[in-house]
N, C-alpha and C positions, 0 to 999 in steps of 0.2 A: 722609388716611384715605378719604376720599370717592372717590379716583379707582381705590382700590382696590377698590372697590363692583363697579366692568365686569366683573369676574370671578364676578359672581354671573346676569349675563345669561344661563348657559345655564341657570341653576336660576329662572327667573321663576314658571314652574310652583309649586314649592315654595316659592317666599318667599311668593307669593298665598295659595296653600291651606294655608299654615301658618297666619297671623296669623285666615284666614278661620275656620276649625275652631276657633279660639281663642276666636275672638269667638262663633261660635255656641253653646259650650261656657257662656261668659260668659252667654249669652240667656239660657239654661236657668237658672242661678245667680242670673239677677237677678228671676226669676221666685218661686224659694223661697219667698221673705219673703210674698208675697202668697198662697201656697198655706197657708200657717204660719197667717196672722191669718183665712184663712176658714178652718181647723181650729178655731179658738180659737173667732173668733165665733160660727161655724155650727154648728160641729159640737160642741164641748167646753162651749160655754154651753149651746145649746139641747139638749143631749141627743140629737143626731142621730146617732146608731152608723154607718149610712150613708154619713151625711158624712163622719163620720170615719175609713173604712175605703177610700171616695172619693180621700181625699186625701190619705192616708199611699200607697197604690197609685201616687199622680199623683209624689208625692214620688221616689218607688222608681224610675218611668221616667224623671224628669227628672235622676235619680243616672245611673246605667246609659248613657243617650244621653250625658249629659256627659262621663261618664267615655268612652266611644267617643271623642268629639271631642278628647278632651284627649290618648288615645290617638295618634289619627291626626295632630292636629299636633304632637307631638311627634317623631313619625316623620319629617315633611316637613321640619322646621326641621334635625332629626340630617342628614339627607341633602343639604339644603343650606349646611349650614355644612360638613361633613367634604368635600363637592363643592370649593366656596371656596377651604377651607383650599389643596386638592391644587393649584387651578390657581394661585394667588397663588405657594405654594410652588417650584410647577414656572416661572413666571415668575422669581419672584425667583434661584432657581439659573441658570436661563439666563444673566440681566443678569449674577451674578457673573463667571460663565466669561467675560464680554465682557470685565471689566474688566481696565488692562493691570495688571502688577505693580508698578507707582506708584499707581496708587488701591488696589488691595488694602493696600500696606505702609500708605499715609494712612488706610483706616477701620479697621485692624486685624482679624485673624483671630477674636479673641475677639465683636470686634462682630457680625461676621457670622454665627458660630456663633449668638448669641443672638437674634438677627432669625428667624434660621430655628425655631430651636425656643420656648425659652422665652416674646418675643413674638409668633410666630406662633399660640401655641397661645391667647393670652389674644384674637387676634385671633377666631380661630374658636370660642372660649366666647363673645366677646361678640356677634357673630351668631347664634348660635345662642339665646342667652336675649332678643337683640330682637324675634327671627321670634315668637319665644315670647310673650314680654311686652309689649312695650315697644305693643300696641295695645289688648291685653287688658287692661292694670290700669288705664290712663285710660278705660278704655271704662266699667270697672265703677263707679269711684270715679263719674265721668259720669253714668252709669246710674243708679247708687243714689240721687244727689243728685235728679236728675228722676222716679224711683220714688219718690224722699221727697214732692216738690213735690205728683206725684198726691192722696198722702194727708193731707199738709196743710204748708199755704205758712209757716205760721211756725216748724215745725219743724224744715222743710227750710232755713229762713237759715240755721240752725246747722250745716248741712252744707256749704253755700256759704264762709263764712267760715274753715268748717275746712281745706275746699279751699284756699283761698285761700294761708294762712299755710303749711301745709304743704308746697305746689308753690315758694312762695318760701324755704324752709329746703335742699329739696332744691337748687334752681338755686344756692346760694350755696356749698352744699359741693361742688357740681359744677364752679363754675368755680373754685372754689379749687384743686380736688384733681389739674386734669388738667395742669399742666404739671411740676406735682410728682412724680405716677407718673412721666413719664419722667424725669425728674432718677435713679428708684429703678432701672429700667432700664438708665440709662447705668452707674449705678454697678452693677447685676451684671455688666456689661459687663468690667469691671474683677475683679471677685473670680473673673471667669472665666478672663481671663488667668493671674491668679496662680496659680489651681488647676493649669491648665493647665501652668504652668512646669515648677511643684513636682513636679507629675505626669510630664512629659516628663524632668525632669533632675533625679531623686530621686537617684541615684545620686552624682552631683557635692556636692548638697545633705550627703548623709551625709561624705562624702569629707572634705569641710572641715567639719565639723560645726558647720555653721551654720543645725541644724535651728530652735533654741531664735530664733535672728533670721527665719528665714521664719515663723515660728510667730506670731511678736510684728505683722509686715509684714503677713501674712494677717487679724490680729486687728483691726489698726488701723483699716484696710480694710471690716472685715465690723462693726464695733462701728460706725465711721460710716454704712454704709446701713442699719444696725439703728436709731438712731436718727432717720434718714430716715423708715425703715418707720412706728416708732415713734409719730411725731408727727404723718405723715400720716393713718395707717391709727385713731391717738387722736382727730385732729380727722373723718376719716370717721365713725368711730363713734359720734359724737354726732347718727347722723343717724334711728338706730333708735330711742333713747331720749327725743331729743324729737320724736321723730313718736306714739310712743307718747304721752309727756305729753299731748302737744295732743288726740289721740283721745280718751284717759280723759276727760282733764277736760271734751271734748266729748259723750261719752257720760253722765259723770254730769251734765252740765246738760241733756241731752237728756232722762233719764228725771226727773230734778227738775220740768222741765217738763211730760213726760206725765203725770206723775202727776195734776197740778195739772188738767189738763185733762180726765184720765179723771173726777176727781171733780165737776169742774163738767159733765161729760158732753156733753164737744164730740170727746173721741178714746175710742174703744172698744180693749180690754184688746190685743185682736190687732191693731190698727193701731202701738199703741205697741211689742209686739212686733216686728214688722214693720222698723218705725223704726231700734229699737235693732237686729236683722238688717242693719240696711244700715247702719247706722255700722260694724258688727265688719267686715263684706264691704270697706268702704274703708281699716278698720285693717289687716286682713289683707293686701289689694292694694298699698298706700301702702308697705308694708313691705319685699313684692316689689317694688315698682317704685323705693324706693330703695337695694334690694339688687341690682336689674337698670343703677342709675346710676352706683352704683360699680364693674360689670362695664364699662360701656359706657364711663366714663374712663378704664379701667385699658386697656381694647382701643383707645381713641384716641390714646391716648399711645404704646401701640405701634406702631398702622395707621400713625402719622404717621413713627417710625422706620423700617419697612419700605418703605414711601413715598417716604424721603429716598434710603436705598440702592436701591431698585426704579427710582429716575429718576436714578439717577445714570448717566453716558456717561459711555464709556473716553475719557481724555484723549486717545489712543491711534488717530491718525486710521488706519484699512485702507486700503490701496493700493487699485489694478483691475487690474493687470496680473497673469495669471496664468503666460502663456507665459514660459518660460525658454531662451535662447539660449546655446549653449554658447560661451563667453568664452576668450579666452587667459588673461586671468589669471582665475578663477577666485572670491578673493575678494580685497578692497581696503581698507583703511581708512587712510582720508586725513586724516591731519590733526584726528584725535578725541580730544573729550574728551568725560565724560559726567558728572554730578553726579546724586546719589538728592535725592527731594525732601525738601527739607529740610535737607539739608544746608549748611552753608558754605561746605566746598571741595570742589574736582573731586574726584571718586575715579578719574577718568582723564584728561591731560591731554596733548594733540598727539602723539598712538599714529599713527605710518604705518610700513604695510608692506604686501606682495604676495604671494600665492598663488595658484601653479602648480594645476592641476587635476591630483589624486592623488597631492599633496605629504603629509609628513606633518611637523606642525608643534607642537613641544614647546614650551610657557607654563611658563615656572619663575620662583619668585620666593616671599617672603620672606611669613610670615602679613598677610594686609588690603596686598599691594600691588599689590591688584588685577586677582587670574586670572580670577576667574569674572565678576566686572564685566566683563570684556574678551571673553570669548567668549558673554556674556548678550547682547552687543549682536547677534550673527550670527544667532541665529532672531527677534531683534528682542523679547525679554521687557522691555527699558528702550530707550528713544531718546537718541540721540547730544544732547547741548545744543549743539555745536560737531562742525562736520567730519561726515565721513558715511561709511558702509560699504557697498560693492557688491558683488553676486554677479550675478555675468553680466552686466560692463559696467552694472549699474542699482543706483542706489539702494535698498536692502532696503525704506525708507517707501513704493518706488510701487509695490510687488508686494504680493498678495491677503495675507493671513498667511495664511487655512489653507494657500494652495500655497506659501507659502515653508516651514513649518514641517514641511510633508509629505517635500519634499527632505532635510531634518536629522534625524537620531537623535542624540536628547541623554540621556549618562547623567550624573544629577544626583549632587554630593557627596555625599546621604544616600542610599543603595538604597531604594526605598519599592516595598514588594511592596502587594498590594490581596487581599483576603479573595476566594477563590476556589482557582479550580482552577491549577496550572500552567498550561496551555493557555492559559483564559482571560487569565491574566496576559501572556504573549507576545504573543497576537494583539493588547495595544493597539497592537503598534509594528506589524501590518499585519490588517485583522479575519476578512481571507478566506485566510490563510494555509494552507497546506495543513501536516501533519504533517511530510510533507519539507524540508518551508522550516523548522520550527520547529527539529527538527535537527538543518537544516546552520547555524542560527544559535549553536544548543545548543553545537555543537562548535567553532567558530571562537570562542569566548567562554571554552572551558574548562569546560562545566558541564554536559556531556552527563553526565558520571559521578554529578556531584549527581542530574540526576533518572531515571538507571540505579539508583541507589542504593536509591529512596524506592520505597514499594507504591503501586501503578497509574501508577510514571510519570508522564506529561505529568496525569492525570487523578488523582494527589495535590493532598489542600485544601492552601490555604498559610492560615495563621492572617495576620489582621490586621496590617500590618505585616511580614509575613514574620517573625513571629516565633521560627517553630520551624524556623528556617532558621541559618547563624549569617553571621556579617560579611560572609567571604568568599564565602560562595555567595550570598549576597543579591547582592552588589555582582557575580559573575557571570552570575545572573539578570537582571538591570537592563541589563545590556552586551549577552544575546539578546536583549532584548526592545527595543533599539534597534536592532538587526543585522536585526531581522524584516525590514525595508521594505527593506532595502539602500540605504542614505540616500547620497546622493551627497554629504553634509559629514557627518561623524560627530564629536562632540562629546564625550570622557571627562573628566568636568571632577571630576581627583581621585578616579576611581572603579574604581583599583584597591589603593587604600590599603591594606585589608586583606588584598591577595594577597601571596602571598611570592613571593621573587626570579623560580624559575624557572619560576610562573606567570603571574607579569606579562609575563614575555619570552616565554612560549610566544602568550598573548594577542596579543601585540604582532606577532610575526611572523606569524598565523594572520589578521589584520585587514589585512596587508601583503601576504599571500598569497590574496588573493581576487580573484576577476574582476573585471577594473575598479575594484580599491580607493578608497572615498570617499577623499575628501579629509577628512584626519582633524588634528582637533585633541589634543592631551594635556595635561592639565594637570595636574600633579604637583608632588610637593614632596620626590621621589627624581631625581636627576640621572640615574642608570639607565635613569629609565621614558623620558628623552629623548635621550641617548645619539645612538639610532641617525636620530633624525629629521632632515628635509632643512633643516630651517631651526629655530633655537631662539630664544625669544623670551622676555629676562632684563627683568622687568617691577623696580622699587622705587619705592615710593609712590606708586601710580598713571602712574610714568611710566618707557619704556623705558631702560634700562640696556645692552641689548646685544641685537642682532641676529644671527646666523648659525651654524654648526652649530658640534659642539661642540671640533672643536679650534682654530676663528677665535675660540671666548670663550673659551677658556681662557688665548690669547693676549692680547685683549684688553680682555674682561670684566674687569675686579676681584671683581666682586659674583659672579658666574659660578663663577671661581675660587672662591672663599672656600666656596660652598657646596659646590663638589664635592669639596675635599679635608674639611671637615668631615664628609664621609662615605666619603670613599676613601682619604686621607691616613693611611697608618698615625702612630702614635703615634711622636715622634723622628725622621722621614725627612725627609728635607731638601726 
């Protein structure tokens, strides 16, 4: 948590003049009590209307100026904490995009969601109520003890002793409570995934009606960190009600004893007033500041999670080579296997082959035997554990990523459109794109007619997701929006699933039909979408099955075969 502190250096400003206004606000507050007992004795005993007009006025200004300062630092702690939060946050998103897609799958989606929001925000309430509190309520409890001391020493033991007991009540449910909070945060960690699931693949969920079993998974789940909450949030709470006890029963032995002493006449009526003022002023405070403790573990249990993922490095070492030499062959993999972490066995295992520059090259093969593992290796999303891949004669590890990944346009198995304009959506695959380039990509993709179709064209919102799009035009969105840059390796991994026949072949030749055609990858699970490409590569269980186009495997593929009559083979032919 502490190192996440350097984010508050441009707000040094505000962290000062916050706690400062606080304490000055405090000054005024500690002042009361003495204003109070010269009301009583001066003015209320003796009959002095003066005095006592005197210092109800002094009262009224020391409200007023307080209430300003309490004003103003509240204002300065708001602006540095909401300041904080933005730059921790805008940190923390950075580190993530560093990370490769092996530390992402290792800390999970759902962890990361939570870091950002739900802990982040506990992080910036708990700065916020330290700049606040956390100098003001020991100042006062402080205060008052030594404002006690003034008006007389044996009274004020009783303040001291209270101190005492109290500060140790507080430190014991403090260290108890902060590695427990995150124990409570790992587990929403978890009930975020599930929602998440449930959420993302509701559909399937009803399909198999297996509502009543997520329902029971979700409960199991939520009823143990409710018990987490439960016990901790039970043994926190014990931290108001004996802090109370110990006040009261300090205050009534407080006034047990003025009394004793008003009558032997060593304490006059407004001093014991006074007294008892500053016992309420530390009951009040002690309250906040063990309401400000359990703020402050609940944001250190967090700071410490955003912390661990904020310093975490991509396993994922960056090359320095940026320049790219144009190669005979094009791209290479030699002798590759690759395993995800964690796994036990390779999910690819001694994959070699070679590519021509503006070959086009068909990946087929059977569900999990390994297509998109195999071309995840070429913009480098996971590293080879064995063997190695080269585009332009080099290894992909010694080249910059952002320059290798700028050569590639990859359209991903799921179309994911981004809340915005059309336009905007395109120009991530190039940002200074002009209208003409958007399209001549629109039309080589097949979806010039989608946004002919919509009102304002390119300058139609797309909903979140590309929701109000449907399969097929999303997944031909997805395919311009990698066309934008003109990517010299182009990457469709499965992304024309939901086109029909004679739009995937329209696709297909229209991406074949362009200046300088990348070198293009296909990756499908129709025999059609590969057909026509120069080389076809029959993947099973992570490992090649067959090499070469499509009427060398039909010959001597088995696997090849089998699939392409289970889709072309009529029914009874020989």
């Amino acid at each position: 948590m502490r190192k996440l502190l350097v984010y508050l250096k441009d707000y040094k400003k505000e962290a000062i003049l916050g706690p400062l206004f606080k304490l000055l606000e405090a000054s005024f507050e500690l002042l009361v009590p003495l204003v109070i007992a010269a009301l009583i004795d001066k003015g209320i005993a003796g009959h002095d209307n003066s005095q006592i007009i005197k210092m109800c006025l002094l009262l009224l200004l020391l409200a007023v100026v307080g209430y300003i300062s309490a004003v103003t630092a509240q204002y300065f702690a708001a602006k540095a904490a909401a300041g904080f939060a933005a730059k921790v946050k805008r940190a923390l998103f950075d580190n993530i995009q560093k990370l490769s897609f092996s530390d992402m799958d290792r800390v999970g989606t759902s962890a990361m969601i939570t870091r950002m929001t739900s802990d982040m925000n506990q992080v910036q309430q708990g700065v916020n109520m330290t700049i606040r509190l956390l100098l003001r309520s020991p100042f006062v409890v402080f205060g008052a003890m030594v404002m006690a001391f003034t008006i007389d020493f044996r009274q004020a033991l009783i303040f001291l002793v209270t101190i005492i007991l109290l500060f140790a009540v507080v430190g014991a449910i403090m260290v108890w409570s902060i590695p427990r909070y995150g124990k409570i945060q790992s587990g929403l960690d978890t009930l975020l995934r599930l929602t998440r699931e449930n959420h993302t693949g509701v559909r399937v969920i009803r399909a198999f009606g297996l509502e009543e079993q997520e329902k029971k998974n979700f409960h199991s789940h939520n009823d143990e960190l409710m018990k987490l909450q439960r016990h901790v949030g039970g043994v926190s709470a014990l931290m108001n009600p004996v802090t109370f006890a110990i006040l009261n029963l300090s205050v009534a032995y407080l006034i047990y004893k003025g009394a004793i002493y008003v009558n032997m006449g060593e304490l006059s009526q407004g001093q014991v007033v006074a007294l008892y003022n500053y016992m309420s002023q530390i009951l009040v405070e002690l309250i906040k500041f063990a309401n400000l403790v359990l703020t402050i573990t609940k944001a250190i249990a967090c700071g410490n999670r955003i912390e661990e993922l904020m310093e975490m490095k991509s396993s994922m070492k960056d090359g320095t080579v940026t320049e790219f030499i144009p190669y005979e062959n094009h791209i290479e993999f030699n002798d590759v296997s690759m395993k995800y972490q964690g796994d036990s066995e390779e999910s690819l295992s001694n994959i070699s082959f070679t590519v021509k520059r503006g070959e086009k090259i068909g990946v087929i093969g059977g569900t999990g035997s390994g297509k998109s593992s195999l071309i995840s290796l070429i913009p480098r999303f996971y590293d080879t554990s064995s063997g190695n891949v080269k585009i332009d004669g080099r290894d992909v590890k010694e080249y910059k990523l952002e320059a290798l990944r700028e050569r590639i346009g990859i359209v991903p198995q799921k179309a994911v459109l981004f809340h915005g304009t059309i336009r905007d959506n395109l120009k991530w695959g190039k940002e200074n794109a002009t209208d003409e380039e958007l399209y001549e990509a629109l039309k080589i993709a097949q979806a010039k007619e989608v946004v002919d179709g919509k009102e304002n064209g390119l300058d139609y919102m797309v909903a979140q997701s590309g929701k109000n799009f449907s399969g097929g035009q999303r997944q031909r969105l997805t395919i311009a929006r990698a066309l934008v840059r003109k990517p010299e390796i182009l990457i469709l991994d499965d992304s024309a699933s939901a086109l029909d026949y004679l739009t995937d072949r329209k696709l297909r030749e229209a991406i074949a039909g362009m200046q300088n055609p990348p070198t293009t990858f296909i990756v499908s699970q129709r025999t059609s979408s590969v057909l026509s490409c120069d080389k076809i590569i029959v993947l099973d269980n992570g490992a090649v099955a067959g090499i070469g186009t499509h009427d060398e495997l039909l010959s001597s593929c088995e696997l090849y075969r089998e699939i392409y009559d289970s889709q072309f083979k009529k029914e009874g032919a020989v």
